[in-house]
C-alpha positions in Angstrom: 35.9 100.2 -33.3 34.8 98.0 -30.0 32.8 101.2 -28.6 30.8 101.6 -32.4 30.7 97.7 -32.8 28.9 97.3 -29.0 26.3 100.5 -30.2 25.3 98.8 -33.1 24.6 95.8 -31.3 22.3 98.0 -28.5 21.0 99.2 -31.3 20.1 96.1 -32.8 18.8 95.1 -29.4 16.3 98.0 -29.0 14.3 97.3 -32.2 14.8 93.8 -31.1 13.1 94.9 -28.0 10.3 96.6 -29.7 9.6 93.6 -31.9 9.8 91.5 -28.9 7.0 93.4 -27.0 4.9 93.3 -30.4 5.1 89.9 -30.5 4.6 88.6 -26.7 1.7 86.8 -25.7 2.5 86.1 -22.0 3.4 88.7 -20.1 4.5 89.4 -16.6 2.2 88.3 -14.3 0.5 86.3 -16.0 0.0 82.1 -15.1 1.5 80.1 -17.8 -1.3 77.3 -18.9 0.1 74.0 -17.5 -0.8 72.2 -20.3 1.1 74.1 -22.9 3.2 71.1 -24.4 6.9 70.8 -26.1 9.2 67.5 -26.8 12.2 67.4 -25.8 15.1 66.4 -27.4 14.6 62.9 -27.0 11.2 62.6 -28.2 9.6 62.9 -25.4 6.7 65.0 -24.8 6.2 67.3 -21.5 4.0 69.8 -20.5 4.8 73.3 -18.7 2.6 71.8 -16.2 4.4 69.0 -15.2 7.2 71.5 -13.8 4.8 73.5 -11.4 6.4 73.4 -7.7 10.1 74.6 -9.0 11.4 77.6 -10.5 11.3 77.2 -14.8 13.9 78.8 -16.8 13.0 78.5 -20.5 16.0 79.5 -22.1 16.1 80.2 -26.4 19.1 79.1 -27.6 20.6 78.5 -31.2 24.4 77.0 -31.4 25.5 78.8 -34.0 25.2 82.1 -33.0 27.9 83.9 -31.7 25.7 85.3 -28.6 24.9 81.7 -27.6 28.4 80.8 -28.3 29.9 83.8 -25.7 27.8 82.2 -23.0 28.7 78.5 -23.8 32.0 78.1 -24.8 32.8 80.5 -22.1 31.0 78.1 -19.8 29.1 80.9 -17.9 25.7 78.9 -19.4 26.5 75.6 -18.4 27.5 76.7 -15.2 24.7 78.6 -14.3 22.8 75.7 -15.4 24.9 72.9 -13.1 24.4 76.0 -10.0 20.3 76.4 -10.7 19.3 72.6 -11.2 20.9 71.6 -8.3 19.2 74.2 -6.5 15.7 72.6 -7.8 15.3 75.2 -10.5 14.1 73.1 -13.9 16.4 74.1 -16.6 14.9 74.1 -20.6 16.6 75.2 -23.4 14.3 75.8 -26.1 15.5 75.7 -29.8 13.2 77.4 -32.1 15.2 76.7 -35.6 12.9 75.9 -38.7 14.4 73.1 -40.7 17.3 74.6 -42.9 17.9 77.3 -40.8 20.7 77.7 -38.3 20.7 75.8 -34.9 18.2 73.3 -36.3 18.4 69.9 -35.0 16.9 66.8 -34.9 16.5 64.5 -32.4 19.6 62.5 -33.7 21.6 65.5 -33.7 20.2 67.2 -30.5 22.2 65.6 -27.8 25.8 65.3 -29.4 25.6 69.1 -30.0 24.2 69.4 -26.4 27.4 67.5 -24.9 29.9 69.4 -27.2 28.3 73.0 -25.7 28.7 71.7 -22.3 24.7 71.9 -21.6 23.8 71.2 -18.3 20.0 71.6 -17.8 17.0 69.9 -17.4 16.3 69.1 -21.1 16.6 70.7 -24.5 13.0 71.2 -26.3 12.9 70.9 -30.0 10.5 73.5 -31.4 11.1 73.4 -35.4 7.3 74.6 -35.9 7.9 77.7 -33.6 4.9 77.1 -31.2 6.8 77.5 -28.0 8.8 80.4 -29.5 5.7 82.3 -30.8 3.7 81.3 -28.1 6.5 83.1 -25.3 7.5 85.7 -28.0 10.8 85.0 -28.0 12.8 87.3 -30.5 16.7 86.4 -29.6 19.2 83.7 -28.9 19.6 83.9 -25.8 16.0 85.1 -24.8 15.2 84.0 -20.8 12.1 83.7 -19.5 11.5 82.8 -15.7 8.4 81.3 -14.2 7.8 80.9 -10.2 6.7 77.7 -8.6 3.1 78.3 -9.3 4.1 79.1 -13.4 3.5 83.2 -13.2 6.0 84.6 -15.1 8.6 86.5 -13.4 11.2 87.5 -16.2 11.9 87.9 -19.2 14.1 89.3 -21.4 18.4 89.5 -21.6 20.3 87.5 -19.6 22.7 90.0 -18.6 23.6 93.7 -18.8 26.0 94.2 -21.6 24.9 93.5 -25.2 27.7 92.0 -27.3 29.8 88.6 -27.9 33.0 89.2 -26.5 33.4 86.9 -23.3 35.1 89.3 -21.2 32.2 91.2 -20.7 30.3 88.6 -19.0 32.4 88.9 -15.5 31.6 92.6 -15.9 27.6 92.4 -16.4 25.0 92.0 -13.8 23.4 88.5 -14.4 19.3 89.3 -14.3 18.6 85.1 -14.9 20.7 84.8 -11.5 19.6 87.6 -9.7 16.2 86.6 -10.3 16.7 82.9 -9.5 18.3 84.2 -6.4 15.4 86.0 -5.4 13.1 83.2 -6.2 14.8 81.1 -4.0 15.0 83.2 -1.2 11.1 83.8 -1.3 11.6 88.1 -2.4 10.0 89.3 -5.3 11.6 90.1 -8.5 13.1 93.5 -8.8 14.2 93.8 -12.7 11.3 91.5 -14.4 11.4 93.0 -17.9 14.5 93.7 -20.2 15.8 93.9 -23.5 16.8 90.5 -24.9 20.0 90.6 -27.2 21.8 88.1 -29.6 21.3 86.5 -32.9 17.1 86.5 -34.1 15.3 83.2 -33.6 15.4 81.4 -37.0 11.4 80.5 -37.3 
């Protein structure tokens, strides 16, 4: 039941995949525009800009799904958030949610349900209008996207190897956000900088 549960899901991530790359505007390669702007989650406003020097991880992220929720509650999110940032990576998590759907939050909600998951990033940008989302083409939560110290973009896609929501598979899967990170920080290229994102679809 496991095996047919985890081929539905890869399923599920392949057409996911193929709406992904339908939807994309940035693509690998190419220099995010540093004055592409979001808020955060405590009404302030920043620019992608404003990061240039660091590594960027811009990281989709919705609290009630169950993907999300493997990598959180199993504290293999947080903790590769606490590893990153202290390594001078900047650390966004971006929630895309329209108002009503699921994982919206408002800036009064926001950073209660950011302590309760354990987040340890940067900051948490609030995109209830979708601009960031659409802008990145994020499909999934979680959806990764990577930029170098000059804002190319360096990966995107899945942040790990093995599609599902059971946490046990985490220790097993090859972490592409880390792998790239490390890379990044050690001054080599990127080797995997495209993948299939999986998880729960962004709520525009």
């Amino acid at each position: 039941m496991r095996r047919l549960l985890i081929a539905a899901i890869a399923v599920v991530a392949t057409l996911t995949g193929n709406a992904h790359a339908a939807a994309m505007q940035y693509k690998i390669g190419d220099t995010i525009p540093a004055k592409l702007s979001f808020t955060d989650y405590h009404g302030k406003t920043h620019t992608i800009g404003e990061y240039r020097g660091h590594p960027l991880v811009l990281e989709w992220t919705n609290y009630g799904c169950p993907f999300t929720q493997k990598h959180y509650n199993s504290g293999n999110m947080p903790k590769l958030q606490k590893t990153y940032t202290a390594k001078g990576v900047t650390w966004v998590s971006v929630i895309s949610s329209a108002p009503g759907s699921q994982g919206y939050l408002t800036t009064a909600e926001a950073p209660a349900a950011a302590k309760r998951m354990g987040f340890a990033g940067t900051t948490i940008a609030l995109d209830p209008a979708g601009t960031l989302g659409r802008a990145f083409g994020a499909q999934t939560t979680p959806d990764m996207f990577i930029m170098d110290a000059n804002g190319t973009l360096v990966y995107r896609g899945a942040i790990d190897s093995i599609p599902s929501f059971d946490p046990d598979d985490i220790a097993k899967a090859d972490n592409y956000v880390a792998d790239a990170l490390n890379a990044l920080l050690a001054g080599k290229p990127v080797t995997v900088a495209e993948t299939v994102s999986y998880g729960c679809s962004v709520k525009y």
